[in-house]
PAPAKOL-575486 format. One record per atom (N, C-alpha, C): x, y, z. Coordinates in steps of 0.2 Angstrom, whole numbers, padded with zeros to 4 digits, always signed. Layout:
// residues N
XYZ...
// end
This chain:
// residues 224
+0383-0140-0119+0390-0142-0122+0394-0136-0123+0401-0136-0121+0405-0129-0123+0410-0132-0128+0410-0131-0134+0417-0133-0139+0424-0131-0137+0425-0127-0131+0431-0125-0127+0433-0132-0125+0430-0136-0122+0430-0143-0119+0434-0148-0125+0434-0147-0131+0437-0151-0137+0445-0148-0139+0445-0140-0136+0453-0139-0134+0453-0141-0130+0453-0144-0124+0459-0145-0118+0458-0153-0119+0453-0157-0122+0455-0165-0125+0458-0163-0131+0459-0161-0135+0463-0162-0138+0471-0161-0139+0471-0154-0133+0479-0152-0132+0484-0156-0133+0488-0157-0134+0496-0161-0133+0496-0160-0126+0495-0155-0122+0497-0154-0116+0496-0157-0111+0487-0159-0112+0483-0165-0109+0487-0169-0105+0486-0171-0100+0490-0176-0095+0488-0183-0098+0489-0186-0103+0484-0192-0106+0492-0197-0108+0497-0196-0106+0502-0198-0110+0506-0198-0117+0502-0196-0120+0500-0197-0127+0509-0196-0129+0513-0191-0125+0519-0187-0127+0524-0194-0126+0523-0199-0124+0527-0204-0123+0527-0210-0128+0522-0207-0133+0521-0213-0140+0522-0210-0145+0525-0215-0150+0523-0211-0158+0521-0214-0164+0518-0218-0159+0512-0220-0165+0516-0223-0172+0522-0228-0169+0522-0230-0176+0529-0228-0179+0529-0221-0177+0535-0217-0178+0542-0217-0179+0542-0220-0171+0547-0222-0170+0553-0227-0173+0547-0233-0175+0550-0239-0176+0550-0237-0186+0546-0234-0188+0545-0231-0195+0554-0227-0198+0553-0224-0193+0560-0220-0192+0567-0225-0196+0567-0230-0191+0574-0234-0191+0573-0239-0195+0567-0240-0198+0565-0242-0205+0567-0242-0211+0568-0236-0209+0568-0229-0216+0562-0228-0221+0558-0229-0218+0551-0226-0220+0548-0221-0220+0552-0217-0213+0550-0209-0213+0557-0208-0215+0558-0203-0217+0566-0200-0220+0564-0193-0221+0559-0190-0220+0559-0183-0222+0548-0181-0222+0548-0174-0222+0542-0173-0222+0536-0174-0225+0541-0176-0232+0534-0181-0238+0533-0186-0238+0539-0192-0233+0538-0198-0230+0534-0198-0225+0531-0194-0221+0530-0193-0212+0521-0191-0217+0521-0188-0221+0514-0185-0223+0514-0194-0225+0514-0198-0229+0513-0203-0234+0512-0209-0225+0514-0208-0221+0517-0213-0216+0508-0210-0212+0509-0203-0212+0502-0200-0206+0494-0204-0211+0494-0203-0218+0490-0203-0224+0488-0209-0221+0493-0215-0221+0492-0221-0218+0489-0224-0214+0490-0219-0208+0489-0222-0199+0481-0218-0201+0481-0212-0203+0475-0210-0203+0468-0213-0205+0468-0216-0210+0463-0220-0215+0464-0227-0213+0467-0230-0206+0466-0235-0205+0466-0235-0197+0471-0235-0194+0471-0233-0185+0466-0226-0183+0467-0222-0185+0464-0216-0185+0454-0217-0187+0454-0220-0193+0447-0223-0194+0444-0227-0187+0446-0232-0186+0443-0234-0183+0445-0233-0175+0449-0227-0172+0449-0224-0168+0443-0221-0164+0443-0216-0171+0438-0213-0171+0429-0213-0171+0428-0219-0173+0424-0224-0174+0422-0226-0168+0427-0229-0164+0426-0232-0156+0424-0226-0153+0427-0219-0152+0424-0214-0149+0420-0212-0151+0416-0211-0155+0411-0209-0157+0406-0214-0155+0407-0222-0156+0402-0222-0151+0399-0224-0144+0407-0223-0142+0406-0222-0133+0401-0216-0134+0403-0209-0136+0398-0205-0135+0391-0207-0135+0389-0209-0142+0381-0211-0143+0379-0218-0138+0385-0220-0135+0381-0224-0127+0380-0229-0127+0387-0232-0133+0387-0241-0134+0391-0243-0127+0390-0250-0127+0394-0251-0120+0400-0253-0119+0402-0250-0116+0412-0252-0118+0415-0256-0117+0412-0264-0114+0415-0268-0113+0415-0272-0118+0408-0271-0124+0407-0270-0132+0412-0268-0135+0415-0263-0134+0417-0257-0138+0425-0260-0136+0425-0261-0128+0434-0261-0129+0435-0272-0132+0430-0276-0132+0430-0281-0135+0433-0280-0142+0428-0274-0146+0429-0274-0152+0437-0270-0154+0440-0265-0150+0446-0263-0150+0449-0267-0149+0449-0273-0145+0454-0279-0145+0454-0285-0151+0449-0285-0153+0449-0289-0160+0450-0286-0167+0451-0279-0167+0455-0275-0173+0464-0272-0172+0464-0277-0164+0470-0273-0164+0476-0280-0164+0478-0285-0169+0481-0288-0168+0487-0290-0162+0492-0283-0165+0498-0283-0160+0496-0284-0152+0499-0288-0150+0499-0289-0144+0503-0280-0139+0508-0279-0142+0510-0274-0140+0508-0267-0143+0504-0267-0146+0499-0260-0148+0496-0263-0145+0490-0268-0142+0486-0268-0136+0487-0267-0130+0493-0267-0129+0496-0264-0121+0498-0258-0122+0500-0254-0126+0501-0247-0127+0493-0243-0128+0486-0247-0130+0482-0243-0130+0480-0242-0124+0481-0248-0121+0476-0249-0113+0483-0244-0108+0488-0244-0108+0490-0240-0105+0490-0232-0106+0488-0231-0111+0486-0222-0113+0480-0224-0110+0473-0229-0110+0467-0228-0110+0468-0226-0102+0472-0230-0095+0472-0231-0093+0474-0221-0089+0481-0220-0093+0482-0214-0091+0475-0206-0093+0472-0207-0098+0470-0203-0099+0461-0203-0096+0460-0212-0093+0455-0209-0088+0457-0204-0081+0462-0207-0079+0465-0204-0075+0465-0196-0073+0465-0193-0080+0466-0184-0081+0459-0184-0081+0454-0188-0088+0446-0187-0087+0443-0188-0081+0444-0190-0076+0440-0191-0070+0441-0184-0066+0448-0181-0066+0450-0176-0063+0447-0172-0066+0445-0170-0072+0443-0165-0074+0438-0163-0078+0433-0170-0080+0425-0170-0079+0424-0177-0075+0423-0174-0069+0420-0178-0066+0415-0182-0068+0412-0191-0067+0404-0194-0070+0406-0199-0066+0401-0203-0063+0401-0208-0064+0401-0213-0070+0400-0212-0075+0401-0216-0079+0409-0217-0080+0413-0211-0080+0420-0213-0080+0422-0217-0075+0420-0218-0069+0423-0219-0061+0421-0229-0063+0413-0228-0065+0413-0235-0067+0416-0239-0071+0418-0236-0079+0423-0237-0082+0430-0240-0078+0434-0238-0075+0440-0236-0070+0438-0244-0065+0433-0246-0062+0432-0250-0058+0431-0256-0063+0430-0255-0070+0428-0263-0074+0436-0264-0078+0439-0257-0078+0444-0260-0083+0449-0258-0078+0453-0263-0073+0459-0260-0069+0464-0257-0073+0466-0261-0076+0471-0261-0080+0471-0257-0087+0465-0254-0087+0463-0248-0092+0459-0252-0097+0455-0247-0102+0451-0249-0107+0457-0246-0115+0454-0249-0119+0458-0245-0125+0458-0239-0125+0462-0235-0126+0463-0227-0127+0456-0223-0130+0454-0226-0137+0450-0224-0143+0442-0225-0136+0442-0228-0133+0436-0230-0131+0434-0224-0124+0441-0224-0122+0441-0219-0115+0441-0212-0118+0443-0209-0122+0440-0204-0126+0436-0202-0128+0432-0204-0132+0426-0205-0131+0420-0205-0124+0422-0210-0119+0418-0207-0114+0421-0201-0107+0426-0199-0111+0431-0194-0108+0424-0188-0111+0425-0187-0118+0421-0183-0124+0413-0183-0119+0408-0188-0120+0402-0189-0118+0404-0183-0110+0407-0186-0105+0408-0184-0100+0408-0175-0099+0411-0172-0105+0415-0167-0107+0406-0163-0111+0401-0166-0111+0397-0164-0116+0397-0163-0123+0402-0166-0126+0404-0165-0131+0400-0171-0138+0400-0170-0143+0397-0175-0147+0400-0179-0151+0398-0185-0154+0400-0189-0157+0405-0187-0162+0405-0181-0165+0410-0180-0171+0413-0177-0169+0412-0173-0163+0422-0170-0157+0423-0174-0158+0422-0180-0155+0426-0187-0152+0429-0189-0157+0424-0192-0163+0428-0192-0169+0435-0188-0171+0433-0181-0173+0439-0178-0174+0446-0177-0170+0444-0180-0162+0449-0178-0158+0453-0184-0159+0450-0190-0163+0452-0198-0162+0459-0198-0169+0456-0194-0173+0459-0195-0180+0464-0190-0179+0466-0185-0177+0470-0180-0176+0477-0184-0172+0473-0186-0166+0481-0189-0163+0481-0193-0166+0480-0199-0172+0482-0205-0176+0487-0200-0179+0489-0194-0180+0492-0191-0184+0499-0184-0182+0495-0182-0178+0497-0178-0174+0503-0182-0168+0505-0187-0166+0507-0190-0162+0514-0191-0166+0515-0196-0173+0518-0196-0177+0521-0189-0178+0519-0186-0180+0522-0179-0182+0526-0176-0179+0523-0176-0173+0528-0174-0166+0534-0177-0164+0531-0184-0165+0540-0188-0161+0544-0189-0168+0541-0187-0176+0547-0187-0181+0552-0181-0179+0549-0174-0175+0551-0170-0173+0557-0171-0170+0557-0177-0164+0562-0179-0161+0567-0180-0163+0564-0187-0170+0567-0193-0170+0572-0190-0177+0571-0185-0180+0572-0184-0184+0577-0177-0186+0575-0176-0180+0576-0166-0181+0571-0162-0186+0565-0164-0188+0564-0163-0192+0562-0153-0189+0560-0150-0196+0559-0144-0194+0551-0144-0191+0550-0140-0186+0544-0142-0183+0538-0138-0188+0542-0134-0192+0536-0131-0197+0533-0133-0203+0539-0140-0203+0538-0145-0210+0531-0148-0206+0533-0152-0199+0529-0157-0196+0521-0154-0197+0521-0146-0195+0513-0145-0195+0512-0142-0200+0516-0142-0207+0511-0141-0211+0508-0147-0215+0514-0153-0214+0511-0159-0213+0504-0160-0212+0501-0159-0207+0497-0159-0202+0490-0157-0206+0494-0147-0210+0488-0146-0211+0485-0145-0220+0490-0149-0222+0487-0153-0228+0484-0160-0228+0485-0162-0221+0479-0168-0220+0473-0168-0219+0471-0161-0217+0464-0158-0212+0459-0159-0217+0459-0160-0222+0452-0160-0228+0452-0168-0228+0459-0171-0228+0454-0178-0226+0455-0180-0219+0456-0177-0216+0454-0179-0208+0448-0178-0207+0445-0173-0209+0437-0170-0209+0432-0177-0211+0436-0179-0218+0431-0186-0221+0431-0191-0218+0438-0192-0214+0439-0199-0210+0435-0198-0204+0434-0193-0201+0428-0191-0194+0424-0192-0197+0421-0191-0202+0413-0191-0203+0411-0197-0206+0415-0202-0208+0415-0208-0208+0415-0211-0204+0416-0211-0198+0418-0213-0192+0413-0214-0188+0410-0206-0187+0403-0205-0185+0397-0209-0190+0398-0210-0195+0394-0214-0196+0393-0220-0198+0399-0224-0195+0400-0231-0194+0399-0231-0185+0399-0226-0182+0398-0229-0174+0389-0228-0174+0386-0222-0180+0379-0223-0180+0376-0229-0179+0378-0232-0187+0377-0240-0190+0377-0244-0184+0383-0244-0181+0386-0248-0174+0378-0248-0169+0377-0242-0168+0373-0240-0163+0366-0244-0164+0365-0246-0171+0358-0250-0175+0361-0256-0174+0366-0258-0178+0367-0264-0179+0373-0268-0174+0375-0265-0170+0379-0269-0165+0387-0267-0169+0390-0269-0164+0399-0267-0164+0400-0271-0169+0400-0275-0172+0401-0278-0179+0402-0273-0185+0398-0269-0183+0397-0264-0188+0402-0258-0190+0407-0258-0185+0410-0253-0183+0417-0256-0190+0421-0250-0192+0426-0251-0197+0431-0256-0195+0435-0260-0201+0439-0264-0194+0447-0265-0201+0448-0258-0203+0454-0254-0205+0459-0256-0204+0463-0261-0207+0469-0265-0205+0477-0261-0208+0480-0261-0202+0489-0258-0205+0493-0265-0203+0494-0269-0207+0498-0275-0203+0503-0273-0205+0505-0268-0208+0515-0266-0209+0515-0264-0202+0512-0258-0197+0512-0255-0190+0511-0260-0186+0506-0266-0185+0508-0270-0182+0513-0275-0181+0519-0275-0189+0522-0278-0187+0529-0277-0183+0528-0271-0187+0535-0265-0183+0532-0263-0176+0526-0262-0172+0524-0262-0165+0528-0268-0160+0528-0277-0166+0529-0280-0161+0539-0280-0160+0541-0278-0167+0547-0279-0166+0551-0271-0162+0547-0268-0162+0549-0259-0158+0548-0262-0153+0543-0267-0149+0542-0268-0142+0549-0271-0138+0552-0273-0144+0558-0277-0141+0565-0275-0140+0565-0269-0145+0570-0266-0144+0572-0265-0135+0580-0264-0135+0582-0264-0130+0582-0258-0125+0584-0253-0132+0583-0246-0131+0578-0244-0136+0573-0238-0132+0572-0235-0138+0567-0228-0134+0567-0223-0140+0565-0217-0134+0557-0215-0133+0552-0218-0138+0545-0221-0137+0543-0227-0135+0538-0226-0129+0536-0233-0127+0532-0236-0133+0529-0233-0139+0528-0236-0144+0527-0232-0151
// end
């Protein structure tokens, strides 16, 4: 395993699309729910102990080698919004696409052959990570960071906000981002005993609601 491997997954730079979502953000923005950097912290706090949990959760156990048509079953029965589950399968979608090019596996390739249309995001992460040699709590920590790190960024756009507010944002979250990883990892352990039931199932239905009504807007500068 090279820990070098968990920078280039986790970059922003990463070809995964990630840069075209904001998780929530966007549509929070116009809500007046983010208004400033101590709303974006309170809005991250949120995504992260629920979407971010059980992100993380899902990648951690692609790594320990649950099966993902299990795993993206279980993504889809935590994921109400009809349009957060086409936003996930379309990042899952884009970011095999980078993972095959740049760890190659057959497990990936098979992946790609069962889900044309893509797997959850959170799921192909994880066997991106496995692929990558990486372990269960990378995955984890790479899973809960963009729940957070995504948002942060496009408040930057959406807001002007100062980019050194957004990451210090960020890194007043990092002590509980560390807890929600390790949490994570050890609900996809449980998972791994006890079957995908077991996995966290973390609900934000204010972000579900705002996902369906963002989905319709006419204009707007995040596909979600």
């Amino acid at each position: 395993m090279t820990r070098a491997a968990l920078l280039v997954l986790a970059d922003g730079r990463f070809p995964a699309g990630g840069h075209a979502h904001s998780g929530g953000a966007e549509a929070a923005v116009k809500a007046g729910r983010i208004t400033d950097a101590a709303t974006l912290e309170e809005f991250c706090r949120g995504r992260l102990h629920t979407a971010g949990l059980v992100a993380g959760a899902l990648a951690a156990a692609a790594v320990l080698g649950a099966d993902p048509g299990e795993l993206d079953a279980a993504a889809d029965a935590r994921t109400p919004s009809p349009a957060l589950r086409s936003a996930a399968r379309r990042l899952g979608r884009q970011l095999l696409r980078a993972a095959r090019v740049t760890w190659p596996s057959a497990e990936l390739d098979d992946v790609a052959r069962r889900f044309p249309k893509g797997a959850h995001q959170p799921v192909v992460l994880g066997l991106a990570a496995r692929a990558a040699g990486l372990a269960p709590e990378d995955a984890a920590h790479c899973a809960a960071y963009e729940s957070v790190s995504g948002p942060a960024t496009a408040t930057v756009r959406l807001l002007s906000l100062d980019p050194f507010d957004a990451t210090a944002v960020l890194a007043r979250l990092a002590p509980e981002l560390d807890r929600v990883a390790d949490s994570a990892v050890e609900a996809a352990r449980r998972a791994a005993r006890d079957g995908a039931d077991a996995l966290p199932a973390a609900s934000a239905p204010v972000l579900e609601v705002m996902a369906e009504a963002h989905a319709a807007w006419p204009v707007r500068l995040f596909a979600s």
